[in-house]
C-alpha angles and dihedrals in degrees: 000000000000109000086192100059087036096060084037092048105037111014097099088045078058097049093042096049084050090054098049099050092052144031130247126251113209120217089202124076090218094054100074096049106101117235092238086065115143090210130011119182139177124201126194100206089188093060083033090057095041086054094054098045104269126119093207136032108251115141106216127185087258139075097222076075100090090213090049091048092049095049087052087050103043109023129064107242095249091067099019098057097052094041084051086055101054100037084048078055110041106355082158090051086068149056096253092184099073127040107169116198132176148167119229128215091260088059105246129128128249131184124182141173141181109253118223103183114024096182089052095048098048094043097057087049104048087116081068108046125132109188093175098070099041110137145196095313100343133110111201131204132170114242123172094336094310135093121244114196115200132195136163102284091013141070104180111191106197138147086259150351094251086067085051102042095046106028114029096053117035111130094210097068129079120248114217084236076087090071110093099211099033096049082044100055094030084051105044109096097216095104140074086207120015115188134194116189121171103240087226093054086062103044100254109157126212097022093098109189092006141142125225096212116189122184124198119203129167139198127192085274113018143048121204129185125198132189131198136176113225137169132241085267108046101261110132118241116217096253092174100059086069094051104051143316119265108294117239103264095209086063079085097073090067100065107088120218110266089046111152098192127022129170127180126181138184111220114302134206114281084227118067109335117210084232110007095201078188089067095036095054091027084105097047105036095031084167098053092049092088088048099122102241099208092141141020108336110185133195127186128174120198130174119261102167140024115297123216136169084263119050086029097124093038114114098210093070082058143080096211120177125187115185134180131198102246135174127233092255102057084050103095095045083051099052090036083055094057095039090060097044080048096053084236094281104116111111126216110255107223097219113057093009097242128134116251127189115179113210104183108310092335127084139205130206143180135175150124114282115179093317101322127104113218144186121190136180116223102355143029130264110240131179125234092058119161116213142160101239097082092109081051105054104021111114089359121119091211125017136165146178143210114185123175099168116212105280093012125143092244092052082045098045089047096044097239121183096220138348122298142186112187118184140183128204137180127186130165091276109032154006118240120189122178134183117186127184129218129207099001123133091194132096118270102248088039084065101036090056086062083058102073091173090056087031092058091046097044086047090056098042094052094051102259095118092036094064 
């Protein structure tokens, strides 16, 4: 017999008769998340640690452990206790770099990781072993009400072996490894948290077939989040288009220095904005609500009295401005609307034209500045204004600002640990957000968990919330 014409004829009959008669074991996290998956995230504990003050990734029993600390921020429990488990047992046993998580379509939640010393691994969890059901190339154990399933090159933490042993490994669906972009930016390694959504599984409209892609990344004194919409193939979606129109540059000039909070917008869906400025000053500027927003609308907040704890959320210790693009022509129904909500009783102030009503020690005024109505508590909006947001709201469509400098009344009033500047940008193609700390000796993460408000936001944009 010919060897030669034997392996040519019938070696391929041989290989798919193997694979059909056994299942393949990847050697890649990614490769057992199926590419219907509703959230699909990648942590790199060694960047996460760092973040939260600890040199090495060793998950204790304790929060003062930085890798402890960073699985209770960013994983839900029923994924974060049992990895904490095994990388409290054998974190030199794993890939640390990358723990890969999703939630499939059925609902239920999946965390693997590559396994770099399987010895090492096994033997520090012999108090957890399940021989009996062990299955084709797994070894299982029971850790904090979940299976974990261990090979070779893998370690699979699931509900149950039957979500290991029929969906993970089925040869005949497709992992989600096989889409382009989302392999590449899961894959990437430039990010302490790396997440894919479908734009569908969150409810964006208008972004058919789309991924909603965020990536987490920290410095000693910052943390900074970007999303991006991409498609299956890599090629970026505009994600900004959906969320406003470019916002008008020279609104710039009416935010005064010293400003705390300032938000600026290009016109928004009527249908559910991404930030309606209209809701969120209704209370205050009751009149300018039914001013029609079809441009920029702009809000800033600055001190003008003393803050305390106390008297924090009271308007009349602050200089708030709300104004709205409006034509010439909407001009005469906006003034009349604040005319009537005044009584009538506000008087034209002779040197910037605006109107101006005192009620006690607080005032209220109203007017028409280069093409922008605007309402304003304790001060008047004037154009012609210098400021340092310029790289923040420059070419974005909506951007904001929440700046509480180091010693300032505002960290004082809130009780901040620290200073802290917290911004928010969208362009056409992404979403940055940044928050950086001033004055602060503590590890990033350390501060932002004193933060519940950022801690909540940063927990939702990084999956925790989504699985």
């Amino acid at each position: 017999m010919n060897i030669a014409n034997f392996v040519k004829n019938f070696a391929p009959v041989l290989l798919l008769t193997a694979s059909a008669c056994g299942h393949h074991v990847p050697d890649d996290p990614v490769d057992i998340i199926p590419a219907d998956a509703q959230a699909v995230a990648v942590y790199d504990l060694r960047q996460l640690s760092h973040a939260a003050g600890s040199t090495t990734v060793s998950a204790g029993d304790s929060l003062s452990d930085g890798t402890a600390l960073a699985l209770k921020m960013f994983l839900p429990a029923n994924l974060g206790t049992p990895v904490s488990q095994l990388i409290t047992a054998a974190a030199e046993g794993f890939d640390t770099s990358r723990l890969v998580c999703f939630t499939a379509a059925g609902g239920y939640t999946v965390a693997a990781m590559k396994v770099t010393d399987a010895d090492a691994v096994s033997g520090a969890l012999t108090a957890y072993r399940d021989k009996g059901a062990d299955f084709d190339g797994f070894d299982v154990y029971n850790v904090s009400r979940r299976v974990v399933a261990l090979s070779e090159s893998l370690c699979i933490i699931a509900p149950d072996a039957a979500t290991i042993r029929d969906n993970l490994r089925t040869s005949d669906s497709r992992p989600i490894s096989e889409i382009t972009g989302i392999k590449e930016f899961t894959g990437s390694g430039d990010n302490a948290v790396s997440v894919a959504l479908p734009a569908r599984a969150v409810g964006v409209a208008g972004m058919q077939g789309a991924w909603l892609c965020t990536g987490v990344r920290f410095t000693s004194d910052a943390a900074s989040v970007r999303i991006q919409a991409m498609q299956p193939d890599g090629t970026p979606d505009s994600i900004g288009a959906s969320v406003a129109s470019p916002l008008d540059p020279d609104v710039l000039q009416f935010i005064p220095e010293g400003t705390s909070v300032a938000i600026a917008s290009g016109a928004q869906p009527a249908k559910d904005p991404l930030i309606p400025l209209e809701r969120l000053t209704g209370k205050l500027f009751p009149a300018a609500k039914g001013v029609p927003a079809t441009g920029t609308t702009a809000y800033y907040g600055r001190p003008a009295g003393t803050l305390t704890p106390d008297n924090l959320m009271d308007p009349d210790v602050w200089n708030l401005a709300t104004l709205v693009q409006l034509p010439d022509t909407e001009l005469p129904a906006a003034m009349q609307s604040l005319a009537d909500a005044t009584g009538n009783r506000a008087v034209r102030d002779r040197e910037s034209g605006q109107m101006v009503l005192r009620q006690g020690d607080t005032t209220v005024s109203y007017g028409y500045v280069d093409g922008y109505f605007t309402e304003a508590y304790n001060g008047i909006v004037t154009a012609g204004n210098s400021n340092s947001l310029t790289q923040t709201f420059s070419g974005a469509r909506m951007a904001a600002v929440l700046d509480a400098p180091l010693g300032s009344q505002l960290q004082k009033g809130a009780e901040l640990p620290c200073g802290a500047s917290l911004s928010l940008k969208v362009t056409t193609w992404d979403i940055r957000l940044r928050l950086s700390l001033y004055g602060s000796q503590d590890a990033p993460l350390r501060v932002i968990a004193r933060f519940p408000a950022v801690t909540g936001v940063l927990n939702y944009l990084t999956g925790a919330s989504l699985m």
